[in-house]
C-alpha angles and dihedrals in degrees: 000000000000088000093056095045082051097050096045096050079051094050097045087044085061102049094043081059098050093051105044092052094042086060094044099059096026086057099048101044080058089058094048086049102050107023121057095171103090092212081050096059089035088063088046100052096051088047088050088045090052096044088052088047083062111046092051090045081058095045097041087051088055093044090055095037101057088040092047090054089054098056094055091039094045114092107190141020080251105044092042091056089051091051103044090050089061102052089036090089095044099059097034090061098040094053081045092061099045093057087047097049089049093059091061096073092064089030091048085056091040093053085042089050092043093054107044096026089076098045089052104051089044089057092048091052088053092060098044089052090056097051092043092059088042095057087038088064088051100052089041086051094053088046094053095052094042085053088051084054099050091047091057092066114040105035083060103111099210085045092059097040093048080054105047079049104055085060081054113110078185087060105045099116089070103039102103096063089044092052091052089045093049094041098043080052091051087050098047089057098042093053090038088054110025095237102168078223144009123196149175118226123186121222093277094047099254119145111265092157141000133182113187141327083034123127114213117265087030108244104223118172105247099220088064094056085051100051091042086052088046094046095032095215136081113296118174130209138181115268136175125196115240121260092024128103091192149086124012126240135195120210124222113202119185121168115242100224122195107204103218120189083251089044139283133331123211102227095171151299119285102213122200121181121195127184110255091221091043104060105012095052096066085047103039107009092077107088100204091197156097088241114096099191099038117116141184121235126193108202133179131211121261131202102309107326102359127112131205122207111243091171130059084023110226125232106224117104123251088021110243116237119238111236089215156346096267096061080066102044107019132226086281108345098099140017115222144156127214134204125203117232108237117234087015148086089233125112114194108208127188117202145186138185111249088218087070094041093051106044107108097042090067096051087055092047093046087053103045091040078055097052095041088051090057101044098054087051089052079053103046093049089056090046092051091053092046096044088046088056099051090044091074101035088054094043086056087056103045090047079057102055095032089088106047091040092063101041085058098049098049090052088046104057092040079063098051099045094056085049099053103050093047090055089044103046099039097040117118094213123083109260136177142185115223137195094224087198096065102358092247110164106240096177143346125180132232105277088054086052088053084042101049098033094235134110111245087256097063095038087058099052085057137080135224092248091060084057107034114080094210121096117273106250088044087057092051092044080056084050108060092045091057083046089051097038091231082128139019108174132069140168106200132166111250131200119225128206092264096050096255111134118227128203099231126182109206136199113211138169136140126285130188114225133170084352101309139089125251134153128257123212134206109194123194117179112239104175097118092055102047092059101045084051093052090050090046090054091040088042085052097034087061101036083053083049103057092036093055092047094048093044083237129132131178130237141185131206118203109206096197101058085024083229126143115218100199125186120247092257086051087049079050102053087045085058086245135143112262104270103025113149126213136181118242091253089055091047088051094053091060083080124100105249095252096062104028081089101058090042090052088051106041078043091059092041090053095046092044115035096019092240107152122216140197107201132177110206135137139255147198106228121219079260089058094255119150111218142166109239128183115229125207126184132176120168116238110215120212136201107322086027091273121148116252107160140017108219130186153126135276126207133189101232090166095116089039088056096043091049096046085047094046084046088063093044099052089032086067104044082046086066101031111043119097095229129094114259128188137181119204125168125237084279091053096238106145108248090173144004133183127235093259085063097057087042104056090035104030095234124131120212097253099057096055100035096116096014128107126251096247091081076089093054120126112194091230092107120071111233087253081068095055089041092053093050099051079046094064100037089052085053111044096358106242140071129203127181149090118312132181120212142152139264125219087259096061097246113138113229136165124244137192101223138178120206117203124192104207120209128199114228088278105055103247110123125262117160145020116218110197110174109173128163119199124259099184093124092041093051101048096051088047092054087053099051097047090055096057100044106035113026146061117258103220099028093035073213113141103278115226087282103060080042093059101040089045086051095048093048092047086051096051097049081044089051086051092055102237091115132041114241133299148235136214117197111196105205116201105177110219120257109347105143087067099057089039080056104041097034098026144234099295089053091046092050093054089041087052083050105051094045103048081054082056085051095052099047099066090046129099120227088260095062134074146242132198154151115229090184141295110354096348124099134172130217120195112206121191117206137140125294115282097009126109102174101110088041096063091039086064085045100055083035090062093049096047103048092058104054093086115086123264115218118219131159094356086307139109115229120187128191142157131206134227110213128185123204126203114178130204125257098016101054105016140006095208140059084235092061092039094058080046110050095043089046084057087054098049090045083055100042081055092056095054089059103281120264100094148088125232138191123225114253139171089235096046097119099050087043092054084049091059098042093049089049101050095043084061096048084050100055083049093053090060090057103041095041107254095142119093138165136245119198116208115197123238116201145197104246091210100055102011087237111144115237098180153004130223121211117219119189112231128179133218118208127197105225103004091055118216105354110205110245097242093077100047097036093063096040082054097050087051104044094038098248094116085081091067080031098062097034087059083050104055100035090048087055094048094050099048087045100058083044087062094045091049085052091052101241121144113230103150116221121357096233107211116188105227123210122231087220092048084060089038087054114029147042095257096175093066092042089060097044084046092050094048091047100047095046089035088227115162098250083227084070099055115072123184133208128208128174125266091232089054088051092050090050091092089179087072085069089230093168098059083046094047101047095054088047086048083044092059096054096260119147107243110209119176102220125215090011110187089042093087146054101266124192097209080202099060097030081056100071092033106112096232116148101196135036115205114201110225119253092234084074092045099065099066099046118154103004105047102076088199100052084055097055092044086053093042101051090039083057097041094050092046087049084056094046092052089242122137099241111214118199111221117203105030117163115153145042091255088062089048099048100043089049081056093046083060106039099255099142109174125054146158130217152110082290088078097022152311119250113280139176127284091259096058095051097079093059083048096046091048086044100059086041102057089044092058111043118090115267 
């Protein structure tokens, strides 16, 4: 009783709370909404205050009132509580709807306010907006004609001149006339166009001119010279004079621009200053709407988020910037809409107050909260008489029925509770009563005591959870859906006095008792059951298992229905759905015909005389498959021994069948084919061969059985062969190819063989399959006949057929585009008929087939070799498209390659070779041209002396003509002096001394002039001409070198540039010793250069030449070095004494970090080998200074001097000599 008072006082303090302070906001929200004047809403919250004082004094009287009338008319503790608990509702509720009546008086003017406030501002916004593009037009409008103004005057061109000139000191003489023209045309614009000033600024915003409200000098914000420089057209920006509160003036800045033929000069600012009231009211000042209290304001932006007022202007001096919009229109006291000026910093912004906006909304919402207000106090009046009335009418029926309720209920309970302890007591079945809240045992009744093994005592002062083996939270979970019905039925694990777990099912639901609810249980021990039912479904799981594993199912005929009950694997293997039924007469005609006979009669042997059977037939399933099955039958005998049903098994044998049938068959081609067969393991011992095996290779069975498979190897592969077949078979599983083994009698033969790698289902290897069949015969006519028809009879090497063939084919996968371009080299050797005549044929034939093995041996694999006949072979060079480069490597490879004697016969035959090379698709598109055109460029290296190789080209002819031409005027220029030399200095960077000369050939022509070395050089080294070449060259520097020494001039060394061919060819050594004895030049003095590639080209044996030349005194230089391909191991041990850099390094110094480092690492390597290293090419001071920076000292180049001629050198020579002695 004391629980309830306790709840309901709770329960009406709380709604006492809500609605007062519903009321409370919702009221005064109202009164923000609709009031503004703050007496106004001072008045109106202490009448709201009162009204809500009034209401609750009214609702509190009728609360203690009617409580007060159940207490006198209430006879008993008992009969008071029923009957409070009857009217408790009543009042409750009533009390509930007049306070919430009472809320709808402030809810009804928020709604109002919600619905049309909205609407209304939205209105207003839209107005503001419009007026706000209107008054945008206009400003836009001023600007541009202020603009117009400003560009009369300074895109006149005399205006502007007259200007930049009166800031002129040159012309001061007429600046007097110019200041009165400027200034008349100034005046004229400031009157025309009412500016408050007008002024002149120069380029540095000093005062040139002023007209005016200008101070002097003008005071014009910086910033807005700058912008306008930066813009170059007219800005604008707000300005006071100083000492003056009022008014207001706007500056108007525009650049005066002077357009020059290079681009335009700044000559100065033109400043016009207008009044902000004078020229912004009639454009702003006019408020074209409704509102009274609405303005325009015209703002500009300030630093980063700060506004100046344009309009109205503002009378402080200077005007204080406004940090931001909302210091102008408030959080919520206006409503406004701004409009940013194109072109400018200005922002244009229409505002109006809310209050006036608003207006009319909160008188609506005042009128209809009023009359909201008095109409729910007409309805609560009317309530509080209807709810009194009932009140006694229901108090004089509850006072009827109180008496005869509880007379009932008491006999009734009386009744219950007897019942309840005599079916509890005396019932067989385990029950308990449990307390559902914490699971404490309340009873439990004498068979639960028997169950559970202890006395009643023990078992209530448990709980379930002591009893039950679940967890805890999972028990209570069980509970309250007994307690809520939701289930009635469980199966838990319970625990028994001696420890041992039953398997229980209980029954449980509420009960009320002794006037609480607790939950009855009725316990049966399952655990038998439990158990048989886990080893039936064990016992089934394991029979489906095997039967699905085994593809077998089982089945039962009754003979007494006819019907076939079949298991759900043999309704499988019928195509039929799990469960389907048949009568013994359906199940029979699944047989093929062939076999349905001898499964009727092995059927009726087995029903009638018990006689079981185990049958393999075949059957049409209900999905039209043909498959094997296997059929057993045994009789089942009933009560009297008579037979009742036939039970069995059925299997699906249908893969067993195909694989035995597929094992004949192979069995039989295994014996019969004519090809080898063996059978190896995964370890490639041999488990079977077939007699064609033991035929082709002369092995039985029985000596290879165990063995592997290499007692047939021949030796003839190389082990990359075997790799790359096991290669193959691990990645796609099979071989296939040509293999060469041995038979028992030793006899070497080829076979075709396939080789097979077998996997088991589940992809590990088993087996190796090799069938192979011998193509000894085959083989041996194909090769025959290749040779024959394809290929040279001495060489073996391809004849002009298979060329020709090889090279179409090549042409046509080039054509395709699934190769680059091609080469054909044609080969001539030198020569050769007349060793065929003079030695003989014999000779000639061993000579063709040496050096066709020479040939081969500087191929790929890619390119070919043939003989076309006699002396003339073909190569055929793959390579990409447009690139020649490998072409000309096998060319220089060929010749090179013969020029070592060949021996034959106790003699030493040397030859060369001329080869002409034509490439597709620069020169020919067929194989036709190709043969042709390279014929044509052999036929051209042979008439420059042999030796040589030559690429096709159109101009060949003419090319060959000048060649030719010039080769013989050569040759007559050696005879008629026109050879002369020129000497280039080299010098020592630190102190300018020359420390050598290098002699460089020029010729003179007689009708051609000087012609450059590099036409005649290389025509020299072809034709053989560089030998006496070279001899005049070095004999010409000797000799003027010994002329300089007699005369006493210091020069250093005489550098002389040797040929490779002049070594190749002849003997080098004695030209030098001829050249220095017949000059009488110290051999110290001659130094002699040689290339780096020659150096490298250890065939030309340079370290035995070296050494006698280093023997004789001479000074040894590499020229060009870092041009070539240099061994650091071999150069190491070579006597050379200099190392030039090459001038292709030079170029870049300094700024080229990589030719620095190139320089750097090419000085540091000759310090270390104890070489003078010489810079080429040197032409400015920044060579010069970055060889010194790292340590280079001695260089030549057209810094020193160019090369000049022998009779210049002397003046040279005494020059650097005098510039460098002490003074």
């Amino acid at each position: 009783m004391m629980d309830r008072s306790v709840s309901l006082a709770l329960r009406a303090s709380l709604l006492y709370a809500v609605c007062a302070g519903v009321w409370v906001f919702a009221s005064g929200f109202l009164l923000d909404l609709v009031l503004t004047d703050p007496d106004v809403i001072v008045r109106m919250e202490l009448f709201k205050g009162l009204v809500f004082v009034l209401v609750t004094s009214t609702l509190l009287y009728v609360l203690l009132r009617s409580w007060q009338e159940r207490q006198l008319e209430a006879e008993g503790a008992d009969s008071q509580t029923w009957e409070h608990e009857v009217r408790r509702p009543a009042t409750v509720g009533l009390i509930a709807v007049i306070m919430t009546l009472v809320l709808l008086a402030p809810l009804m003017g928020i709604v109002v306010k919600k619905i049309h406030g909205p609407q209304l501002e939205r209105e207003a916004r839209d107005t503001l907006q419009a007026i706000t593009q209107l008054k945008l037009r206009q400003v836009q409008q001023w600007l541009d004609e202020r603009r117009a103004d400003a560009l009369t005057l300074t895109t006149h061109e005399a205006f502007v001149d007259q200007v930049a000139q009166l800031q002129s000191p040159e012309q001061a003489v007429q600046q007097p006339a110019r200041l009165e023209d400027v200034t008349n045309r100034l005046a004229g614009v400031r009157e025309h166009y009412r500016y408050a000033g007008i002024a002149i600024l120069s380029e540095e915003g000093e005062g040139v001119l002023q007209l005016g409200r200008m101070a002097t000098p003008p005071q014009v914000d910086a910033q807005l010279l700058e912008q306008a420089v930066r813009q170059g057209q007219m800005v604008q920006g707000l300005t006071r004079i100083d000492g003056m509160a009022s008014p207001q003036y706007l500056d108007l800045v525009t650049p005066i621009l002077k357009s020059l033929e290079e681009g335009v000069e700044h000559v100065g600012f033109l400043v016009m200053r207008a009044e902000v009231d004078r020229f912004l009211s009639p454009l702003l000042g006019v408020w074209s709407s409704a509102s009274q209290s609405g303005d325009m304001l015209l703002l500009q932006a300030h630093d980063d988020d700060g506004w100046r007022v344009v309009y109205p202007p503002r009378h402080e001096a200077p005007p204080q910037p406004i940090p931001g919009l909302h210091d102008l229109v408030g959080n919520d006291t206006w409503l406004w809409a701004s409009q940013e000026v194109p072109g400018t910093d200005w922002l244009l912004l229409a505002r109006s107050p809310r209050d006036e906006i608003f207006a009319s909304l909160q008188v609506l919402v005042f009128w209809v909260s009023a009359i909201t207000l008095g109409a729910v106090a007409v309805i609560a009046a009317a309530l509080m008489w209807v709810w009194r009335q009932q009140g006694r009418l229901q108090r004089l029926a509850l006072r009827a029925q109180r008496v005869a309720s509880e007379q009932a209920a008491a006999d009734a309970l009386r009744e219950s509770e007897a019942r309840y302890r005599a079916l509890f007591q005396n019932n067989h079945s385990v029950m308990l009563l449990i307390k559902p809240e914490d699971g404490h045992i309340v009873d439990a009744n004498p068979a639960a005591c028997d169950f559970y093994g202890w006395d009643r005592d023990t078992l209530c002062a448990m709980r379930i959870m002591d009893i039950n083996q679940l967890e805890a939270e999972q028990v209570k979970a069980e509970m309250a859906s007994a307690r809520e019905r939701s289930i009635k039925f469980f199966l838990f694990p319970h625990r028994l006095a001696d420890g041992s777990i039953r398997h229980v099912e209980v029954y449980s639901g509420p009960i009320q008792f002794q006037g609480q609810t607790l939950l009855y249980s009725i316990i049966h021990d399952v655990t038998q059951r439990i158990e048989a039912e886990r080893k039936l479904r064990h016992s089934e799981r394991l029979m489906q298992m095997a039967g699905t594993l085994a593809r077998m199912g089982g089945w039962m005929a009754d003979l007494g229905s006819e019907t076939v009950e079949w298991s759900d694997e043999v309704c499988r293997i019928h195509d039929l759905e799990p469960g389907s039924g048949v009568s013994i007469e359906q199940a029979l005609a699944f047989y093929m015909p062939g076999d349905r006979r001898r499964m009727e009669e092995v059927f009726r042997r087995c029903a009638n005389m018990g006689e079981p059977f185990d049958e393999e037939m075949r059957i049409c399933t209900a999905r039209g498959r043909e498959i094997w099955v296997r059929a057993m039958g045994v009789a089942v005998q009933g009560e009297g021994g008579r037979i009742t049903h036939v039970q069995g098994a059925f299997q699906d044998i249908t893969d067993r069948k195909r694989a035995e049938e597929s094992l004949r068959q192979w069995s039989t081609v295994f014996r019969a084919t004519s090809e080898g067969v063996m059978i190896t393991d995964a370890k490639g011992e041999i488990l079977a061969v077939n007699q064609a095996f033991t035929h082709i290779t002369g092995y039985e069975q029985h000596e290879v059985t165990g063995k592997n498979p290499r007692v047939l190897k021949s030796g003839r592969h190389q082990p990359l062969f075997y790799r790359r077949l096991w290669d193959a078979i691990s990645l796609s599983g099979f071989w296939r190819g040509e293999l060469w083994n041995r038979r028992k009698s030793g006899a070497i033969y080829p076979q075709w063989t396939v080789i097979n790698a077998v996997r088991d289902e589940s992809g590990v290897l088993s087996h190796f399959i090799g069938v192979f069949s011998d193509v000894s015969d085959l083989k041996d006519s194909q090769d025959q006949i290749e040779r024959l028809a394809h290929r040279d009879p001495l060489t073996n090497l391809p004849n002009r057929l298979l060329f020709r063939t090889r090279l179409e084919q090549a042409l046509a996968s080039a054509k395709r585009g699934q190769s680059g371009g091609l080469s054909v080299l044609l080969v001539d050797l030198d020569g050769f008929k007349h060793i065929n005549d003079s030695l003989g044929i014999r000779v000639g034939d061993e000579l063709l087939y040496e050096v066709a093995e020479r040939f081969g041996s500087v191929m790929k694999d890619d390119e070919v070799l043939a003989r076309l006949g006699s002396d003339e072979f073909a190569v055929m060079v793959p390579g990409e498209n447009g690139q020649q480069c490998r072409a000309d490597l096998v060319a220089e490879a060929i010749r090179q390659v013969v020029e070592a004697p060949v021996r034959i016969a106790d003699r030493d035959i040397f030859i060369t070779t001329s080869i002409g090379i034509a490439s597709f698709p620069r020169d020919a598109h067929d194989a036709e041209e190709l043969m042709q055109f390279s014929d044509a460029a052999m036929h051209h290296a042979k008439e420059q002396g042999g030796n040589v190789y030559f690429h096709y080209t159109e101009d060949l002819t003419d090319h060959a003509r000048d060649r030719v031409t010039l080769s013989s005027e050569l040759r007559h220029a050696l005879d008629s002096n026109q050879l002369l030399l020129h000497f280039q200095p080299q010098v020592d960077l630190i102190d300018g001394s020359v420390v050598g000369l290098e002699a460089l050939v020029r010729w003179r022509h007689p009708e051609q002039g000087m012609i450059p070395p590099n036409r005649f050089i290389p025509i020299a080294e072809e034709t053989g001409l560089i030998l006496p070449l070279g001899r005049w060259v070095l004999r010409q520097a000797c000799l003027q070198a010994r002329h300089w020494a007699a005369q006493g001039l210091e020069f250093g060394t005489i550098a002389v540039n040797v040929s490779g061919i002049q070594v190749q060819r002849s003997d080098m050594v004695q030209t030098v010793a001829d050249a220095l004895q017949e000059s009488g030049l110290d051999s110290s003095l001659l130094e002699l250069e040689v290339t780096e590639s020659f150096v490298m080209d250890r065939r030309q044996g340079p370290s035995a030449f070296l050494g006698e030349l280093k023997a004789m005194g001479v000074q040894l230089a590499v020229d060009d070095f870092g041009t070539g391909y240099s061994s650091l191991s071999y150069l190491k041990d070579l006597p050379f004494d200099v190392l030039k850099i090459d001038q292709s390094f030079i170029r870049g110094l300094p700024e080229n970090q990589r030719d620095m480092a190139i320089a750097r690492a090419v000085n540091t390597l000759g310090a270390h080998l104890g070489m003078e290293v010489l810079a080429e090419g040197v032409e400015t001071t920044e060579h010069q200074e970055a060889l010194l920076d790292m340590g280079c000292h001695r260089a030549q180049g057209y810094l020193f001097s160019r090369p000049v001629p022998a009779e210049e050198i002397p003046a040279i020579l005494r020059a650097r000599c005098r510039a460098h002695s002490p003074s």
